[in-house]
N, C-alpha and C positions, 0 to 999 in steps of 0.2 A: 567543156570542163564541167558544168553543172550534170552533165548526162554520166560522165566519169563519177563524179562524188555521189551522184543516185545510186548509181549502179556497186559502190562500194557499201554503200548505206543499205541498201538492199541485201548485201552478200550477210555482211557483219550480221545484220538482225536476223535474218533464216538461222546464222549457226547460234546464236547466243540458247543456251539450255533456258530453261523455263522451269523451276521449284516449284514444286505441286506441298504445300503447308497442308497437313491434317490437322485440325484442331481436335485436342487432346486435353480432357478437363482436369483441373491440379484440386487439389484438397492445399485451402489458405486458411492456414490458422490465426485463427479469430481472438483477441483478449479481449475479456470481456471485465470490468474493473468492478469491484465488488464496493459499493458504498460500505464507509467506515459507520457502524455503529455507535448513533453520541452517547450511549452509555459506557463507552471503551473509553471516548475520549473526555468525559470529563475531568477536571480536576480529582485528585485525591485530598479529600483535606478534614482534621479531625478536629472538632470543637474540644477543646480541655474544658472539663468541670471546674464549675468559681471554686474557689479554697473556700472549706468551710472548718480551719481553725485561724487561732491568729497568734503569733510570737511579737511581742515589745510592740503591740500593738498593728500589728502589720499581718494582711491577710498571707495564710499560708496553708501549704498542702498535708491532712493529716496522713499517717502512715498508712491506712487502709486507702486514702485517696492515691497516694502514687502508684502501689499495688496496681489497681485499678486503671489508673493510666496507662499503666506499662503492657499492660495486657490489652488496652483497647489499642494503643500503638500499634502492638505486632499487628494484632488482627486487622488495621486498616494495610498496615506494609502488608500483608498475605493477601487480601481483596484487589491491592493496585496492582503486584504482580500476576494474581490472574487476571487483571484486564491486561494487561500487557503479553501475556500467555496467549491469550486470543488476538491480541491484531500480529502479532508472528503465526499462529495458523493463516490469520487472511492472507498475509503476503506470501507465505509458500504455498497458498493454492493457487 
């Protein structure tokens, strides 16, 4: 019986094929993360001028100070969106 099950074992493995693998090199792409510049991500933040008039005793903003304000506003809104203009390039590169 053991010389029967050799002799089968024997047959099976002569016919079994044998895969000959070429190794074939791939191109893996690599992401490479780009550090966030901390000058992107600081805060935006605009110090207001002390008021330098005053109504019923109370400090207040004169006309040429709001002027003034309003225009240093925009321009810090304009500065934060182009940092935010820049970390939208980083992320679609």
């Amino acid at each position: 019986m053991r010389a029967f099950a050799l002799a089968v074992l024997v047959c099976v493995s002569g016919c079994a094929t044998r895969t000959i693998v070429k190794p074939v090199p791939v191109e893996v792409t690599k992401y490479i993360k780009t550090p966030i510049p901390p000058e992107l991500t600081k805060p935006c933040v605009y110090q207001p001028a002390a008021p330098a008039c005053s109504r019923n005793g109370k400090p207040e903003l004169c006309n040429d100070q709001l002027l003034y304000e309003r225009n240093a506003y925009r321009l810090e809104l304009g500065l934060c969106d182009a940092d935010k203009t820049e970390l939208r390039k980083l992320n679609d590169s």
